[in-house]
matplotlib code that plots the C-alpha trace (Angstrom):
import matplotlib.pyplot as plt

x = [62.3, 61.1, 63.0, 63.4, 62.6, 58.9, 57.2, 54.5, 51.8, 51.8, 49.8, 48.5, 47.9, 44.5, 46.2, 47.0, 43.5, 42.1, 39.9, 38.3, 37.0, 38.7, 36.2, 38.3, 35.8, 37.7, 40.7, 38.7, 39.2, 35.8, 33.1, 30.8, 27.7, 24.9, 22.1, 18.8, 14.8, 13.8, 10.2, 11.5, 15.2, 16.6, 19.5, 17.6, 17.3, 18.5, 14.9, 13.5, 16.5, 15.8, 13.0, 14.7, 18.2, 19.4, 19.8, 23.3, 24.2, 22.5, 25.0, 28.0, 26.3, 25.9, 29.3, 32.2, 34.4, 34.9, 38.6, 37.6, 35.1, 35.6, 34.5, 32.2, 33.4, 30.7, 31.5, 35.7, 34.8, 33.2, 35.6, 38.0, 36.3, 37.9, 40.3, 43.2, 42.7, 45.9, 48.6, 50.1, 53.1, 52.1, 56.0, 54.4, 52.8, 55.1, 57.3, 54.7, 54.9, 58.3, 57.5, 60.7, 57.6, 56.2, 52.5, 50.5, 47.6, 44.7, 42.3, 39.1, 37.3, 38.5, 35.1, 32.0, 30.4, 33.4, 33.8, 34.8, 31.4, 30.4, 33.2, 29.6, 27.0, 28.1, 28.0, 24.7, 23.3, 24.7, 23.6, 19.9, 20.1, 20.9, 18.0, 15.6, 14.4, 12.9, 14.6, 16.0, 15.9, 18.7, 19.5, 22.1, 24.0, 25.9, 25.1, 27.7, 26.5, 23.3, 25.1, 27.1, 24.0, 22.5, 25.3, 25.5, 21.5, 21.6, 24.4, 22.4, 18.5, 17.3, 15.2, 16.8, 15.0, 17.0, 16.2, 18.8, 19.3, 17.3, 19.6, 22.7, 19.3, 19.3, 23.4, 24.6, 21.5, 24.3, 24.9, 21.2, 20.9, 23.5, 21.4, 18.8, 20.9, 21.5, 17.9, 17.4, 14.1, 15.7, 13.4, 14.5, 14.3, 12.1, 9.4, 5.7, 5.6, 6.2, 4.5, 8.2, 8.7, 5.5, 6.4, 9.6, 8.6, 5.6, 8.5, 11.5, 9.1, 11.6, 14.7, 17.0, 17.2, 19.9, 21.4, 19.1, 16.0, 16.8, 16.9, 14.1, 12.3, 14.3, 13.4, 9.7, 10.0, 11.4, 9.4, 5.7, 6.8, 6.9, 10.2, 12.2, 15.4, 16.7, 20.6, 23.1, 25.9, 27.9, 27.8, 26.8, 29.2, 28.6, 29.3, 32.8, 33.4, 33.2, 35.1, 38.0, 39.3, 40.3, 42.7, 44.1, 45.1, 46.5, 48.9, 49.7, 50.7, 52.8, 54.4, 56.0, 57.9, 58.5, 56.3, 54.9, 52.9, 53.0, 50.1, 46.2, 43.8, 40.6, 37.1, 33.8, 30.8, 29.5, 32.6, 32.6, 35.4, 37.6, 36.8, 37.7, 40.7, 42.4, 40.9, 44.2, 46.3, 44.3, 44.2, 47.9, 47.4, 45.3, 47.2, 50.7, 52.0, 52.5, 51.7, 50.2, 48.5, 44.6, 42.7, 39.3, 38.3, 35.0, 33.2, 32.8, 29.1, 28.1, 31.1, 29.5, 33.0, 34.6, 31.2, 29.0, 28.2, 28.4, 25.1, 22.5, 20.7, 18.4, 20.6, 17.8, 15.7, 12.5, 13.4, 12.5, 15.6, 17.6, 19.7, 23.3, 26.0, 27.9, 29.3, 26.0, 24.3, 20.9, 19.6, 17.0, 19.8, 19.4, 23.1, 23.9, 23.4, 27.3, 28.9, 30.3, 26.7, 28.2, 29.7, 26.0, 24.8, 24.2, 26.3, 29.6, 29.8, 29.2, 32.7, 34.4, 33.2, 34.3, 37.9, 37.6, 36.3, 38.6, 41.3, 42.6, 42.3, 41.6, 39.5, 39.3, 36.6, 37.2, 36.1, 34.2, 36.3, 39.8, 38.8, 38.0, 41.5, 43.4, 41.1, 42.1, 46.0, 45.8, 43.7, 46.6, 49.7, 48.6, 46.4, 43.1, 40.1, 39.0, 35.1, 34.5, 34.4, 37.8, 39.0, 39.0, 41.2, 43.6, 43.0, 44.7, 47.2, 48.4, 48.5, 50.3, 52.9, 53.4, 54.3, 56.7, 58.2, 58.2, 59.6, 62.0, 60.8, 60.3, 57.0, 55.2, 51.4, 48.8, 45.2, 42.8, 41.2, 37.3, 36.5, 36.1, 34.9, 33.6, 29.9, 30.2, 31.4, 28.3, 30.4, 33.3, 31.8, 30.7, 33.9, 35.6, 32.4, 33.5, 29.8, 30.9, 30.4, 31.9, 28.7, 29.4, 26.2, 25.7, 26.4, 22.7, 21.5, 23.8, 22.4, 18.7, 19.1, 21.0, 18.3, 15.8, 18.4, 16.4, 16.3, 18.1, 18.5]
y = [-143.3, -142.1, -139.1, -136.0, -138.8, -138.4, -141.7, -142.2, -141.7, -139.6, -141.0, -139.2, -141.2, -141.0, -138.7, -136.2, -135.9, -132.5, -131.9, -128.6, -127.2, -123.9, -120.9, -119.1, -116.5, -115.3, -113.9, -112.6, -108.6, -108.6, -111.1, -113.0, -110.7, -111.7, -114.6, -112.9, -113.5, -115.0, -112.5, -109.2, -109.4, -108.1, -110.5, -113.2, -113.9, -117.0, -117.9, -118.2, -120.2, -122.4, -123.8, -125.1, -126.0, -127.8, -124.8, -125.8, -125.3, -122.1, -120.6, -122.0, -120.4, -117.0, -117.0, -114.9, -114.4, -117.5, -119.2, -122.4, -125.3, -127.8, -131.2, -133.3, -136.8, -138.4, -137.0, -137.5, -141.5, -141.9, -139.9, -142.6, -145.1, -143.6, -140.7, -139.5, -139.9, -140.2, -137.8, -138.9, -138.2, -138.7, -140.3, -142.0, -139.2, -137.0, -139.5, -140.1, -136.4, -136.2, -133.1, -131.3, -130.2, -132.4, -133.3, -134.3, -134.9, -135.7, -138.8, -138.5, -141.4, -144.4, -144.7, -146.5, -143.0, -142.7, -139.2, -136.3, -136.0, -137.7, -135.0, -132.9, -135.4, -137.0, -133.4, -132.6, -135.4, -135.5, -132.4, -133.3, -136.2, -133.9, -131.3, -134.6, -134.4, -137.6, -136.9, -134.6, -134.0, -133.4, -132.9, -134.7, -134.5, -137.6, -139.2, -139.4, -136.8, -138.4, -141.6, -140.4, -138.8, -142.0, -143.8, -140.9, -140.9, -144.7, -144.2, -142.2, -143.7, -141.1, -141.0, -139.8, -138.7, -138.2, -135.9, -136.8, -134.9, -136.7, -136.9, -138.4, -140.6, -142.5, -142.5, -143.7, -146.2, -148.0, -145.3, -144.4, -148.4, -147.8, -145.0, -147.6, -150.2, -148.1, -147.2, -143.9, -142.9, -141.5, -139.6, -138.5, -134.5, -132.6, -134.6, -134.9, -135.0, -131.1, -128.4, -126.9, -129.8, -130.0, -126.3, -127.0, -129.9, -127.4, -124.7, -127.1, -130.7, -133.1, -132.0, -133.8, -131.4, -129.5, -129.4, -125.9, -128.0, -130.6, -128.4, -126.4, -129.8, -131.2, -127.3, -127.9, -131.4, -130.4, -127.4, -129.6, -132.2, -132.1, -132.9, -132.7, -130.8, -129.8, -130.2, -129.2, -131.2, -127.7, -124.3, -122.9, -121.8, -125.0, -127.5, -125.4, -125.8, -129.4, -130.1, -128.0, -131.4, -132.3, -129.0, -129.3, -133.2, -131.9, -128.9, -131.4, -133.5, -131.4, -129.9, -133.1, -133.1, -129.4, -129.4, -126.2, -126.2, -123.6, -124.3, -125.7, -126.9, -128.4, -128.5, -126.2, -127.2, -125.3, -125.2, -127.6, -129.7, -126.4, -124.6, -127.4, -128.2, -124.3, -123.2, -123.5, -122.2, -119.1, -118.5, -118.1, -116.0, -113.8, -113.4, -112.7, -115.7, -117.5, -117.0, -120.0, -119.8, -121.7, -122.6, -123.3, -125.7, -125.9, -127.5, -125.6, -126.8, -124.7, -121.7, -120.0, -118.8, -118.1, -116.7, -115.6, -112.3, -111.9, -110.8, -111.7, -114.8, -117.4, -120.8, -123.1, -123.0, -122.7, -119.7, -120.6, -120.7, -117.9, -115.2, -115.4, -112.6, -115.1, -115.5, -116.9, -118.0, -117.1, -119.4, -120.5, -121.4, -125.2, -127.2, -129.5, -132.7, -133.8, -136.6, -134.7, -133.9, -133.2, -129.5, -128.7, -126.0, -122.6, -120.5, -120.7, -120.7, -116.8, -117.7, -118.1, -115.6, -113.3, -114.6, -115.1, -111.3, -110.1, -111.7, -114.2, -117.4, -117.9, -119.9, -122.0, -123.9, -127.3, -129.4, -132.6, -134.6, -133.2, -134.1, -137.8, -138.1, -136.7, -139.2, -142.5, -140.9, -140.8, -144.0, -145.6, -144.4, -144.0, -146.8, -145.0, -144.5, -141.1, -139.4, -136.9, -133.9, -135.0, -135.7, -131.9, -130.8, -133.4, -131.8, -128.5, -130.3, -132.1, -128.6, -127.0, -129.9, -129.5, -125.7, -126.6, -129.0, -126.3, -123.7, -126.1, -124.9, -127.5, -125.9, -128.4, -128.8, -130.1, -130.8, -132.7, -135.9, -136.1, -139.5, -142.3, -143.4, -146.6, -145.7, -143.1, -146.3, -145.9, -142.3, -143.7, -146.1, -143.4, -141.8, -145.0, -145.0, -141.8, -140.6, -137.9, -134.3, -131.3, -128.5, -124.5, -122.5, -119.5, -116.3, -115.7, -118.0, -117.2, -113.7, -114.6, -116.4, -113.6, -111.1, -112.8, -112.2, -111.2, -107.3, -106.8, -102.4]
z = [-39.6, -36.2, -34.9, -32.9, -29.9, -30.5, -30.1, -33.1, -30.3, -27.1, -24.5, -21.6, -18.2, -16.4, -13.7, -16.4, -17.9, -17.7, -14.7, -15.8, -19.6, -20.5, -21.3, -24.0, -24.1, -20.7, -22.5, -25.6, -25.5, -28.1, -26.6, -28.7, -29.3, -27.0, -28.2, -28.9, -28.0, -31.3, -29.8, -29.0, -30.5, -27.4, -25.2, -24.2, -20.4, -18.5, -17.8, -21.1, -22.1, -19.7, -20.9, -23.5, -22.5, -19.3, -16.4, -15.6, -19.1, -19.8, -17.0, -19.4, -22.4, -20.7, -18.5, -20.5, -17.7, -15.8, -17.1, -15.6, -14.9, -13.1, -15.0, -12.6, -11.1, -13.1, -16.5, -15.7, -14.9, -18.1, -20.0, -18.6, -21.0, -23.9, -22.8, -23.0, -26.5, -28.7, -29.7, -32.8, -35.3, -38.6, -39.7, -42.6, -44.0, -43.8, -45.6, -48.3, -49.1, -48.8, -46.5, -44.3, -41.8, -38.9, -38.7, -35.9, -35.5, -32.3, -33.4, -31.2, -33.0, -30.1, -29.0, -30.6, -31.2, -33.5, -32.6, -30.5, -29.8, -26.8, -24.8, -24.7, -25.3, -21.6, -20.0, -21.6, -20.4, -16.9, -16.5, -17.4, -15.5, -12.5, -13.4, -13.6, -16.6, -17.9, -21.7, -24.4, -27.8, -30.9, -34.0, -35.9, -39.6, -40.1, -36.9, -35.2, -32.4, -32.7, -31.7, -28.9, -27.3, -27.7, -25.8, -22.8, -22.7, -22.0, -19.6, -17.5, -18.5, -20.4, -23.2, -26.3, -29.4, -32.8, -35.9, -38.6, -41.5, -44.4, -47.1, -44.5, -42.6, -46.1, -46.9, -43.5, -42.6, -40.5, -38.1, -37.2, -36.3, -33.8, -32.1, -32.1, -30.7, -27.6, -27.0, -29.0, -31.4, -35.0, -37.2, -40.7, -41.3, -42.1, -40.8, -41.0, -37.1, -36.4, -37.4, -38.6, -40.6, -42.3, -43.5, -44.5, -46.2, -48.4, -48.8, -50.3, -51.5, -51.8, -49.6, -48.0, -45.2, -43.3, -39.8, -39.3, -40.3, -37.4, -35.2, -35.3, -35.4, -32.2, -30.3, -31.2, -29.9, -26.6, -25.7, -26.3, -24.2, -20.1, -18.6, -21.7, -22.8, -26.0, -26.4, -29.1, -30.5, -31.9, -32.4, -28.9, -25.9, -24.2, -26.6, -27.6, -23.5, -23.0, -26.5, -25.1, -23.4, -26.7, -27.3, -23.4, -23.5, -27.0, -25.5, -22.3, -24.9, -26.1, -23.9, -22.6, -26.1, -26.2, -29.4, -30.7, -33.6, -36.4, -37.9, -35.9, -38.8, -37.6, -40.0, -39.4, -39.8, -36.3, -34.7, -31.5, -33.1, -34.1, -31.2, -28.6, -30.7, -30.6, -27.3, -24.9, -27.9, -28.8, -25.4, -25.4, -28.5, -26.8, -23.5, -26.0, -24.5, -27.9, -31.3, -33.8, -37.3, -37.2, -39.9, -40.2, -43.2, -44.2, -47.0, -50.9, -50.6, -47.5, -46.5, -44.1, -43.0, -46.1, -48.2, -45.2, -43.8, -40.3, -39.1, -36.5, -38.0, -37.0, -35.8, -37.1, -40.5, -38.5, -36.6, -33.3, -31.9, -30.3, -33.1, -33.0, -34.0, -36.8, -40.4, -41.8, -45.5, -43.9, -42.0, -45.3, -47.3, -48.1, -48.6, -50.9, -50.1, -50.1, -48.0, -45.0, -43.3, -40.0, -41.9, -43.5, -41.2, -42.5, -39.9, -37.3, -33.6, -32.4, -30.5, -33.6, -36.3, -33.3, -33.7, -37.2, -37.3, -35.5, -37.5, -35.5, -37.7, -41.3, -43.0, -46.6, -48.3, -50.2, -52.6, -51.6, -54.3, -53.2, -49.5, -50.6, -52.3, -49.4, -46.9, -49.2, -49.2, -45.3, -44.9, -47.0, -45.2, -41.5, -41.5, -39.9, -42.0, -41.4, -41.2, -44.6, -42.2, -40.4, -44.0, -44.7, -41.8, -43.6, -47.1, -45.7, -43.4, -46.8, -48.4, -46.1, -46.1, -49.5, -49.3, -46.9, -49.1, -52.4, -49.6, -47.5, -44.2, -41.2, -40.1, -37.0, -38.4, -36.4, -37.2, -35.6, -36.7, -35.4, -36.2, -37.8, -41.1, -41.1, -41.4, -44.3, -47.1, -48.8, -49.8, -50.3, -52.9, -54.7, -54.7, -55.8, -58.9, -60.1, -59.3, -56.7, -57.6, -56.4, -55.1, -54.6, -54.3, -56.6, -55.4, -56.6, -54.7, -51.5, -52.2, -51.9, -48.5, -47.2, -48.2, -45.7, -42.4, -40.0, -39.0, -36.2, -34.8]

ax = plt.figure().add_subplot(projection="3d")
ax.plot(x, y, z, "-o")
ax.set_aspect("equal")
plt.show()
């Protein structure tokens, strides 16, 4: 069964793990539009950024020209814990499907974070560490960046306080133990304890919240209290950066097999996971070195990609944060409250709906249901229980499979696999129950969030 002398997983060794993140904004001939002063909607200065991200990692977020940076010895030890992460051929899979085309995928969830996550959450928090900050703040959706900046905070004795999505704080009561277990504060949003979150709370009684909710909570937090940070676990040019380890071990990978994939399918909810995942590739892409199909995969509930409008918009529900240039259902627009909480934001990485834009990738929208069925498919025959958000990379990675198999041709997929599932059984139960329903907003009611974008000359 195993062929084409690929082993079932490619293993780096320590010596070949990356030792710098690759900017892709470097190569891009249109740069991401620059972030705006949520006060006078003009590009916001380094200096008012800074006092509310780590200074080190406002020069990341600004920098559009540097290729390179070099990842520092203390953030390359830890990555040693759990990286090089797997390569791996998906035989049985492919078999299952009885598929001429090769699929393989990058599984980031061999850490107790359970994710690809902690690739920024140890940066961020080295880099605090470094500034001397006594903590930081975040937001998370299912938890598992909430849990891997739990872990990193501990590693390097900071405090670390959590706002978690409400509806996913009451689904996945496991994971927001774990943040407890390594020392971090978890607070379901919205919240009483802000004064964003007691609006939000008067403006939508009852919610279960939204990734642009926690945040604007977790910024407020930060900003009122001295010698604290607020960091991101997606969407901005940082956290894209540090995830970009996960697309270079992939193309090292690679490249000892004289692999090239056709197809790159990752899932969007902000984009740190695609973005990290299609970096070195797209680069190629831009530089006409190479040429590959990506696909971005986001949920039917909340397509910012597919159903947005690329616009300026707030990047939390509070407005308070800085305006991004991105595909976008208004930053009021209030999700479903589905399974896969990690894709409920209401807009993309400014990186991305720049390559998305520009035509560059593509993107699809699925339903919660068909992402369930392709998860227990893939749990079944590769013998890995994947995260709902992961789970709708492999939706498309099935599809695309298949088309090879109506068409014949031996197309190389690859997608990457985020995490983990272990801590989202409470969904699969209800998938199991039948009680699972599929969610697409209205275009009324993607209509009336988009009316409130902000007004940007």
């Amino acid at each position: 069964m195993f062929n084409d002398n690929v082993p079932y997983k490619i293993y780096l060794s320590e010596e070949e793990l990356p030792k710098q993140w690759y900017n892709v904004r470097a190569d891009m001939k249109n740069k991401p539009a620059p972030l705006l002063d949520p006060e006078t909607m003009k590009p916001i200065r380094a200096e008012r950024l800074s006092s509310v991200f780590c200074e080190e990692l406002v020069k990341q977020e600004l920098d559009d020209t540097t290729p390179y940076f070099d990842i520092p010895e203390p953030i390359l030890d830890f990555y040693k814990m759990y990286r090089p992460a797997p390569l791996t051929r998906a035989y049985f899979l492919e078999k299952k499907l009885g598929t001429p085309a090769k699929i393989y995928y990058k599984f980031e969830g061999n850490n107790t974070s359970g994710s690809h996550k902690l690739n920024s959450a140890i940066a961020q928090a080295y880099y605090a560490k470094m500034q001397g900050l006594r903590g930081v703040t975040t937001e998370t959706g299912a938890g598992q960046w909430g849990t891997a900046l739990a872990m990193a905070c501990s590693y390097f004795d900071l405090d670390c306080k959590v706002y978690m999505v409400k509806c996913s704080y009451e689904q996945k009561p496991f994971r927001r133990e774990v943040m407890k277990v390594y020392g971090a504060s978890v607070t379901p949003s919205p919240s009483m304890e802000t004064a964003v979150g007691r609006k939000i709370n008067e403006q939508f009684p009852g919610t279960g919240g939204s990734l642009g909710c926690a945040i604007s909570e977790a910024v407020e937090a930060a900003t009122s209290m001295e010698g604290y940070r607020y960091v991101l676990g997606s969407v901005l040019n940082q956290v894209l950066l540090h995830q970009t380890v996960i697309g270079l071990e992939s193309k090292a990978a690679m490249d000892k097999y004289g692999i090239k994939p056709d197809i790159i399918i990752g899932c969007a909810g902000g984009g740190s996971n695609l973005g990290g995942l299609i970096s070195p590739f797209m680069g190629e892409k831009l530089r006409g070195e190479a040429d590959y199909r990506f696909i971005a995969v986001e949920p039917e509930s909340c397509p910012s990609l597919t159903r947005g409008k690329y616009a300026y918009d707030y990047c939390d529900t509070g407005a308070v944060c800085p305006l991004q240039k991105m595909y976008t259902l208004g930053s009021g627009f209030m999700p479903a409250a589905t399974h896969a909480g990690g894709l409920r934001y209401h807009g993309m990485s400014s990186l991305l709906s720049q390559l998305y834009d520009d035509k560059l990738m593509e993107a699809v929208s699925v339903k919660q249901t068909e992402v369930f069925a392709a998860a227990e498919l893939f749990a079944r025959v590769e013998g890995t229980l994947p995260a709902p958000e992961s789970s709708h990379a492999i939706k498309v990675a099935i599809d695309e499979a298949l088309k090879c198999k109506e068409t014949g041709e031996e197309k190389t997929i690859f997608f990457g696999l985020t995490g983990t599932g272990y801590f989202d059984m409470m969904s699969y139960e209800k998938f199991h129950n039948g009680v699972m329903k599929d969610y697409a907003p209205t275009d009324a009611e993607i209509a009336e969030a988009l009316a409130k974008l902000p007004k940007v000359e």
